[in-house]
Each structure stands twice: as structure tokens, then as C-alpha cells.
C-alpha positions as CSV (number, residue, x, y, z in Angstrom):
1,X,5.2,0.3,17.0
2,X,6.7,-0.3,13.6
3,X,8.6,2.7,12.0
4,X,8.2,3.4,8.4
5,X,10.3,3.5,5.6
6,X,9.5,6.7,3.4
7,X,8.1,4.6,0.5
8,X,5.3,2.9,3.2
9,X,4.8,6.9,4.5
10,X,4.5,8.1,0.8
11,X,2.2,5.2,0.3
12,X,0.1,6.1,3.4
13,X,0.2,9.8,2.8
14,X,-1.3,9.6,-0.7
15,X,-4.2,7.0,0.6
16,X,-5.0,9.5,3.4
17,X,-5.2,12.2,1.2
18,X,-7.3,10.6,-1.2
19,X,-10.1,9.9,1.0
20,X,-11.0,7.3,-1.2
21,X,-10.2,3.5,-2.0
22,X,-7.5,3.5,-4.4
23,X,-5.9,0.8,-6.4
24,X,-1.6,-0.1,-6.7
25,X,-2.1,2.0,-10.4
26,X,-3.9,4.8,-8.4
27,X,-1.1,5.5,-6.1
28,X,1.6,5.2,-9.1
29,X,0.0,7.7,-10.6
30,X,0.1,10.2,-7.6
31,X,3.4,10.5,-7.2
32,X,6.4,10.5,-9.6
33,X,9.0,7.8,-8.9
34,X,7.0,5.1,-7.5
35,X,6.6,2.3,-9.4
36,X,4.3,-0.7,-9.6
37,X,6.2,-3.3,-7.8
38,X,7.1,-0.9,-5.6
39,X,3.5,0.0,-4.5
40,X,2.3,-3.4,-4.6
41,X,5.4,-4.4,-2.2
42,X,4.5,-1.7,0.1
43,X,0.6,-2.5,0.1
44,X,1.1,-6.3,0.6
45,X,3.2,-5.3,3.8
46,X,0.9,-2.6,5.1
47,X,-2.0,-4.8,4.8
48,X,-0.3,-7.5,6.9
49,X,0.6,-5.2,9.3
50,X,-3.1,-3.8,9.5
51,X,-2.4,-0.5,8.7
52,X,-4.4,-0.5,5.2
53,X,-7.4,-2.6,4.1
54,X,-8.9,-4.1,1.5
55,X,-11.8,-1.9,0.4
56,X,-13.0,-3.6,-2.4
57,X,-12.4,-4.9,-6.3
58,X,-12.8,-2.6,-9.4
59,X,-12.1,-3.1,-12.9
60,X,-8.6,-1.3,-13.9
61,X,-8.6,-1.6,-17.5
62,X,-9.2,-4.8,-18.7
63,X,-7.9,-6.6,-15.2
64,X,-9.5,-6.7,-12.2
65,X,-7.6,-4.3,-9.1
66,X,-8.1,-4.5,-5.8
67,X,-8.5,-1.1,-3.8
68,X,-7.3,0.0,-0.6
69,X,-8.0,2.4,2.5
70,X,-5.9,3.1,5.1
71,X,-7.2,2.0,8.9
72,X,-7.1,4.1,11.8
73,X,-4.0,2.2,13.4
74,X,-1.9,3.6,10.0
75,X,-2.7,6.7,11.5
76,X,-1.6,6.2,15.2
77,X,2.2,4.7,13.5
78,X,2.2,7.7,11.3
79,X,1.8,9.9,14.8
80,X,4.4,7.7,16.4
81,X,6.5,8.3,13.6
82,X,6.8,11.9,13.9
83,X,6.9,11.9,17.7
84,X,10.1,9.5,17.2
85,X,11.3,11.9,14.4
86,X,10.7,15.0,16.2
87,X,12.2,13.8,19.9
88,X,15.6,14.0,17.5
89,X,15.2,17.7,17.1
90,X,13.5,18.7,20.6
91,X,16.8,20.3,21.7
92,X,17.1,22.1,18.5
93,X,13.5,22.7,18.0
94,X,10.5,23.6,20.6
95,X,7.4,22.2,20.6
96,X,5.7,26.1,20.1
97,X,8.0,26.4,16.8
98,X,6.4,23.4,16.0
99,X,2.8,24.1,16.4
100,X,3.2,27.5,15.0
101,X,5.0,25.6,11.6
102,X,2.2,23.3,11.5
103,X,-0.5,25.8,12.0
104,X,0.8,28.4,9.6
105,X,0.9,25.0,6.7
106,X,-3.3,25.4,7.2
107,X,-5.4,27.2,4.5
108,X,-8.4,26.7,5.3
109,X,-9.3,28.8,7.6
110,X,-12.7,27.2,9.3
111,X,-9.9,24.6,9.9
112,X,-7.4,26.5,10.8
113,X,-9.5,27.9,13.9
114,X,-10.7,24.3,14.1
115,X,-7.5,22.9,15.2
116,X,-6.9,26.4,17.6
117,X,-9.7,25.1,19.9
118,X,-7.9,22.0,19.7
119,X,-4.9,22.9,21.1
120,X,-6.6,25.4,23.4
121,X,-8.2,22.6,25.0
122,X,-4.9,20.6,25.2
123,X,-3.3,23.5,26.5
124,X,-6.0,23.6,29.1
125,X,-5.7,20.2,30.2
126,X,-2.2,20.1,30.6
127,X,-2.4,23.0,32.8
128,X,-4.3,21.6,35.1
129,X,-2.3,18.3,34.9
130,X,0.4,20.7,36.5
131,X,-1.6,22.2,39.1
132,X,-2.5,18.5,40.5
């Protein structure tokens, strides 16, 4: 799998978090320092790598804009990405540390005890992985 630069991850990140199509001027305006070309570069190579979509055409102004949504394969690079990121640090940094980081970033709590069945469950299967 492809890694990503941090533009195409900032890119990514603000489509995910959006939950909704968004046009190039969209995701300018999300976050300070991109700029049009920029965005535009980065969509035109995410969408020929699959990992965002064409959701549609909306009126931006006076100009027609397409919009875009990120697919579920930008989501699988984006976990491949981290896993390549964090097998840098795994002698520096264990995988509970981890967890525990990522869980205490959570404020919603229905969520928050959302993704502690999660990893219950993953906890669970991996012990009985090591049984076998």
C-alpha cells in the first residue's frame, strides 16, 4: 500500500471528519495553509488512486465544483499508515501506552465504552489465538 504524504493525510483527515461531500474550496477552508492548487493536486491523485470519490457537482459560487468523499480503501491506507508509523516507535512505545493514549483522546463517552468492548473482544480473541 501507498504511504501518504501529510498534505494527502490532512486532505483525508478533513473529508473523514466531515462526513459529508465536500468540494477543493471546502477543504481550503478547513484548514489554514492549504491552498487551492494544493488541494486540487492532492484530490486528483487520491481519486486516481481510489481512495476518494466523486460524490457529485454543486454550485460553488458562480462555477460549478465537484464534491468529494473519501472510500473505505482511504481508510485501510490511513490504518496502514499508522501501523508503518508506529512499528518505528514499538521499541520506545508499547502497544498498551498506545491504546490507553488513544482512548483517553475520546469524549464521548457512549463511544468511549464503545470502542472498550471493542478491544475487549480483540483482547479475547488474541487470547485464545495463544492458547491454540
Amino acid at each position: 500500500m501507498a504511504q501518504l504524504n501529510p498534505r494527502e493525510l490532512d486532505v483525508l483527515n478533513i473529508l473523514w471528519k466531515s462526513g459529508e461531500a465536500m468540494t477543493s474550496t471546502d477543504i481550503v477552508n478547513e484548514m489554514r495553509g492549504l491552498t487551492q492548487s494544493t488541494v486540487i493536486a492532492v484530490l486528483r491523485k487520491l481519486l486516481k488512486e481510489g481512495l476518494v470519490d466523486v460524490d457529485g457537482v454543486t454550485h460553488s459560487g458562480k462555477v460549478l465544483s465537484r464534491t468529494y468523499r473519501p472510500t473505505e480503501a482511504s481508510r485501510d491506507i490511513i490504518m496502514d499508515n499508522f501501523a508503518t508509523d508506529y512499528a518505528s516507535f514499538k521499541d520506545v512505545i508499547a502497544q498498551s501506552d498506545i491504546c490507553a493514549a488513544i482512548l483517553h483522546v475520546e469524549e464521548k463517552p457512549e463511544k468511549l465504552k464503545a470502542e472498550i468492548k471493542k478491544l475487549k473482544t480483540i483482547i479475547s480473541d488474541c487470547e485464545k489465538k495463544l492458547k491454540s
